[in-house]
C-alpha positions in Angstrom: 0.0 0.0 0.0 1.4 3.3 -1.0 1.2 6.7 1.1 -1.8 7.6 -1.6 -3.4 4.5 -0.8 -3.4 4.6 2.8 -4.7 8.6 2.7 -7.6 7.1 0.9 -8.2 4.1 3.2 -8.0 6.5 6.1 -10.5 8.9 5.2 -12.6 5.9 4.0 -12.4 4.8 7.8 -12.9 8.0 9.1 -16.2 8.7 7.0 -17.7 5.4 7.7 -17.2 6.2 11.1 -19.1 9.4 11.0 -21.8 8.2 8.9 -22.5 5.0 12.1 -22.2 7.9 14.1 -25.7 9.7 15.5 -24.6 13.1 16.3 -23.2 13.4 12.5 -26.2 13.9 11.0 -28.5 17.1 11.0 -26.3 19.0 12.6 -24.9 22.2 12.0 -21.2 23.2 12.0 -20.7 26.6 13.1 -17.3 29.2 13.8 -16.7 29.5 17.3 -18.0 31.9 19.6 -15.3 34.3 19.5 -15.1 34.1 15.5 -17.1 36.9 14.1 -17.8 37.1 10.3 -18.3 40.5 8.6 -19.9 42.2 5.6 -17.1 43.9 3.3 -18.2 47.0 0.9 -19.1 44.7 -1.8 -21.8 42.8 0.3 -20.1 39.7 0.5 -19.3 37.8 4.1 -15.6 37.6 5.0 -16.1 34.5 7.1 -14.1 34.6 9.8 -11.6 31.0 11.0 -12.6 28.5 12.3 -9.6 27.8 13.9 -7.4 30.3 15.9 -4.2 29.4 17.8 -4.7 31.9 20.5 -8.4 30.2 21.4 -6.4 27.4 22.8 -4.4 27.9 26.5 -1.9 24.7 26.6 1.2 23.9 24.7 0.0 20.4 23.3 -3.2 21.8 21.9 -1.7 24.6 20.6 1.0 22.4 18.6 -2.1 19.9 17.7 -3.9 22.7 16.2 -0.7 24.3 14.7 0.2 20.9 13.1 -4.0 20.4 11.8 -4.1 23.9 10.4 -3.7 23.0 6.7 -7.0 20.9 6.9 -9.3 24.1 7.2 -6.9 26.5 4.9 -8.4 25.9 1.8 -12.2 25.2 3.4 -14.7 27.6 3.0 -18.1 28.0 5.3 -20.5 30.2 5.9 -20.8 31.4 9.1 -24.9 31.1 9.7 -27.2 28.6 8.1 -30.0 29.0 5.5 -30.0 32.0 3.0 -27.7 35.4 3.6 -24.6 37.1 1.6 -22.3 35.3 -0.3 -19.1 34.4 0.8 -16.1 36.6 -0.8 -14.7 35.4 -4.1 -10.9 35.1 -4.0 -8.8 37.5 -6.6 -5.9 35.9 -8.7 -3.5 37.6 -5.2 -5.4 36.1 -2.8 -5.4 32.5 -4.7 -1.4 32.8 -4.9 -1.2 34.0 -1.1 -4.0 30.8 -0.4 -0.9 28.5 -2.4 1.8 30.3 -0.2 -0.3 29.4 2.6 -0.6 25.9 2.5 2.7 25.2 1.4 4.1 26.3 4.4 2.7 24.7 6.6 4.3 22.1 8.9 2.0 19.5 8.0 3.6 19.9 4.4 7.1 19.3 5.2 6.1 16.3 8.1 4.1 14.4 5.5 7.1 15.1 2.6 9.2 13.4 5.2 6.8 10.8 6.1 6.8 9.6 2.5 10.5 10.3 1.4 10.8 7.2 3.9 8.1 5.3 2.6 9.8 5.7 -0.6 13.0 5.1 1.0 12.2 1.8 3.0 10.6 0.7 -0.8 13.5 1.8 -2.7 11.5 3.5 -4.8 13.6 5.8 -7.5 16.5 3.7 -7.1 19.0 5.6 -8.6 18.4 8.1 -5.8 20.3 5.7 -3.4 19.9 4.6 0.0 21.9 6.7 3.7 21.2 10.0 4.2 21.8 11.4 0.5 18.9 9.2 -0.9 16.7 10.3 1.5 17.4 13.9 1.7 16.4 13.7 -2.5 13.4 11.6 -1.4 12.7 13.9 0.6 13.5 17.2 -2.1 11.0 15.2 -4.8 8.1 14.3 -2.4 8.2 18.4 -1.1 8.1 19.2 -4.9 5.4 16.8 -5.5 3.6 18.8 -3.0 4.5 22.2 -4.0 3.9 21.4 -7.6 -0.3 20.4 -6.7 -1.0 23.3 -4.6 0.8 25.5 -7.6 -1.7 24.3 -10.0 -4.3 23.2 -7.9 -4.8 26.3 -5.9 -3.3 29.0 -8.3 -2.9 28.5 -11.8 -5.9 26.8 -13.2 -8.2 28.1 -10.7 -6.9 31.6 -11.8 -7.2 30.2 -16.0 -10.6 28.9 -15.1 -12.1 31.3 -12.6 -13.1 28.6 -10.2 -12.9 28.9 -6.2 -9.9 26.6 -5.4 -11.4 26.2 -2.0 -13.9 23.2 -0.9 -17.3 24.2 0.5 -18.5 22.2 3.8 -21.9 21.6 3.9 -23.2 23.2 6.7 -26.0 20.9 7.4 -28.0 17.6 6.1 -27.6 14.2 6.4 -24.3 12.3 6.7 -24.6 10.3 3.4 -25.7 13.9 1.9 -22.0 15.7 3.0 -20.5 12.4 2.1 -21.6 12.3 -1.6 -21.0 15.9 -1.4 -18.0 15.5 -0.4 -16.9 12.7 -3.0 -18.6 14.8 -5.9 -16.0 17.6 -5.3 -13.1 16.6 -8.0 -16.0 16.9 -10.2 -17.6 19.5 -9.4 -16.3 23.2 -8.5 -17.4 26.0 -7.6 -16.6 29.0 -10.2 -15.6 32.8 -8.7 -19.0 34.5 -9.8 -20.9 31.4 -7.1 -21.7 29.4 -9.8 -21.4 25.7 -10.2 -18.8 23.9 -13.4 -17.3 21.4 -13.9 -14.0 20.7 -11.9 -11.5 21.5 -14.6 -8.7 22.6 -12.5 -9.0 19.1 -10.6 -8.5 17.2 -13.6 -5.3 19.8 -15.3 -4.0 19.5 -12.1 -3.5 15.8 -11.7 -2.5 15.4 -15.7 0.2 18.7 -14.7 1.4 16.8 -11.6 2.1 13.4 -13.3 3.6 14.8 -16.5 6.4 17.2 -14.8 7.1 14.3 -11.6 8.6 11.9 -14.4 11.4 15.2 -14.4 12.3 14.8 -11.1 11.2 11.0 -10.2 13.6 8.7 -12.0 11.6 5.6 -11.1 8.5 6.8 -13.2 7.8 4.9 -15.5 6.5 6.8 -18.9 4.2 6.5 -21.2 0.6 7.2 -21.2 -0.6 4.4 -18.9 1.4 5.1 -16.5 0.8 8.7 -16.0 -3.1 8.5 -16.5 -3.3 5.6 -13.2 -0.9 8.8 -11.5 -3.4 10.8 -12.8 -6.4 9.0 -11.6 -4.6 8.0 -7.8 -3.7 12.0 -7.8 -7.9 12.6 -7.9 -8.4 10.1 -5.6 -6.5 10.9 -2.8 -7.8 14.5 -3.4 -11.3 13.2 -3.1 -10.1 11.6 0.1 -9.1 15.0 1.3 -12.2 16.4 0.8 -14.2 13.7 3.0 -11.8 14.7 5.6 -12.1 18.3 5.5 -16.1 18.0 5.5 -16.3 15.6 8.4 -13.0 17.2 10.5 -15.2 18.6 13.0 -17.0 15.2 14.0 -13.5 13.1 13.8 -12.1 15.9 16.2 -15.0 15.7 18.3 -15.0 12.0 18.5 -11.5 11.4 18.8 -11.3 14.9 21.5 -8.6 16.4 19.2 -8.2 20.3 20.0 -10.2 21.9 17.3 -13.2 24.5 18.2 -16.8 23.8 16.7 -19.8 24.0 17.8 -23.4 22.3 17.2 -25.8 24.9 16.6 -29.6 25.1 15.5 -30.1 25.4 12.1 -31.0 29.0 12.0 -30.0 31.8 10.3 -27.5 34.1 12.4 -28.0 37.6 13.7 -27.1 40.4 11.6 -27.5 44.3 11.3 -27.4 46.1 8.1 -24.6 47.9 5.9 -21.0 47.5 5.0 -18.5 46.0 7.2 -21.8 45.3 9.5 -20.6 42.4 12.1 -22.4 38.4 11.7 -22.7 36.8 14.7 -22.3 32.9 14.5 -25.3 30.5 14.7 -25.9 30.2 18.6 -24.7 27.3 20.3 -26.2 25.3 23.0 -24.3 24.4 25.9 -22.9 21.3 26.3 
């Protein structure tokens, strides 16, 4: 089982998980209490994060939550339920800041070393060696690998095709709703004027990715068959992702990982009028 394959399994596990689990379904995911969304000049709702590093008052769940950041980066969510604004499109700057971003991240450069030694203890890309030399190129390819995606994936055909690069988390509905929602993603985007199209940047992405690794992975093999299964396990693990990212909240709640959420009704939040006007999340009740 490669490191693809095991994402894939894991967040096939996680989301059965959730769907045997009661308090998944009909339940709304709101920001936290302190999180306060706002109406820009354009009308739109800057939501505000869901996850903040000064909510949290001990050193191991600060360093959980630092390490889990790059799960919510590239989510997006309305802060109240039912009908209101729209949330604010992203420019062609803020898509290359949202790449920046999740690139550096820690999680990025933990799982590039997680997998340069997968691919080390396999001996894939042999003429990269074994010791500490072999690894450290493992290690330079499988960052690149990385790099590479979100370059595509969140910047450049997002920007060519004017789709969000972010995924949208349901904010309410059943558990096998969210989850075909979920898996439905790499085909289905969202474009910047709130529109729905089809998921072209998904698809670019994955053919860009396995076309410029056989540069840099001397173990590739080429040809077209090769590179279209790359292609294919490339949209796979993505749609992995995105079953992770809609049920986070409910694996961090059930496995009492430090991430703030909260169950609220579904109703839609409180809100005064005009530019830059403050939403308050959807209420909680107290647990």
């Amino acid at each position: 089982m490669n490191k693809r394959e095991a994402l894939i399994v894991a967040a096939a596990l996680c989301s059965i998980a959730v769907l045997r689990s009661p308090s998944a379904a009909g339940q709304q995911i709101a920001a936290p209490a302190a999180a306060v969304a706002t109406v820009n000049d354009n009308g739109c709702v800057q939501a505000a994060p869901l996850l903040s590093l000064s909510d949290y008052d001990r050193r191991f769940k600060k360093i959980a939550a630092f390490l889990t950041h790059k799960i919510e980066l590239k989510i997006a969510q309305k802060p109240y339920a039912g009908k209101g604004p729209p949330l604010c499109r992203l420019d062609t700057r803020e898509k290359f800041a949202l790449f920046v971003r999740n690139v550096d991240e820690p999680l990025t450069f933990l799982a590039a070393g997680f997998n340069a030694g997968l691919a080390q203890a396999g001996n894939d890309d042999a003429a990269f060696g074994q010791g500490a030399r072999g690894y450290g190129q493992r290690f330079g390819a499988a960052l690149t690998d990385d790099v590479a995606g979100n370059f595509f994936g969140t910047f450049l055909y997002p920007s060519v095709f004017c789709e969000d690069p972010r995924y949208y988390r349901l904010l309410n509905g059943s558990a096998k709703r969210r989850l075909g929602h979920a898996l439905t993603h790499v085909f289905v985007a969202r474009a910047d004027s709130g529109e729905h199209l089809v998921n072209y940047s998904e698809w670019f992405t994955a053919a860009s990715s396995a076309a410029l690794q056989n540069l840099y992975h001397p173990g590739n093999r080429r040809g077209f068959g090769p590179a279209a299964t790359s292609a294919g396990v490339t949209v796979a693990t993505d749609m992995g992702w995105d079953v992770l990212r809609e049920f986070w909240p409910e694996i961090t709640r059930t496995f009492k990982l430090p991430f703030l959420h909260k169950v609220g009704a579904n109703k839609p939040a409180r809100r005064s009028h005009g530019a830059g006007d403050e939403i308050s999340p959807v209420p909680a009740p107290s647990h």
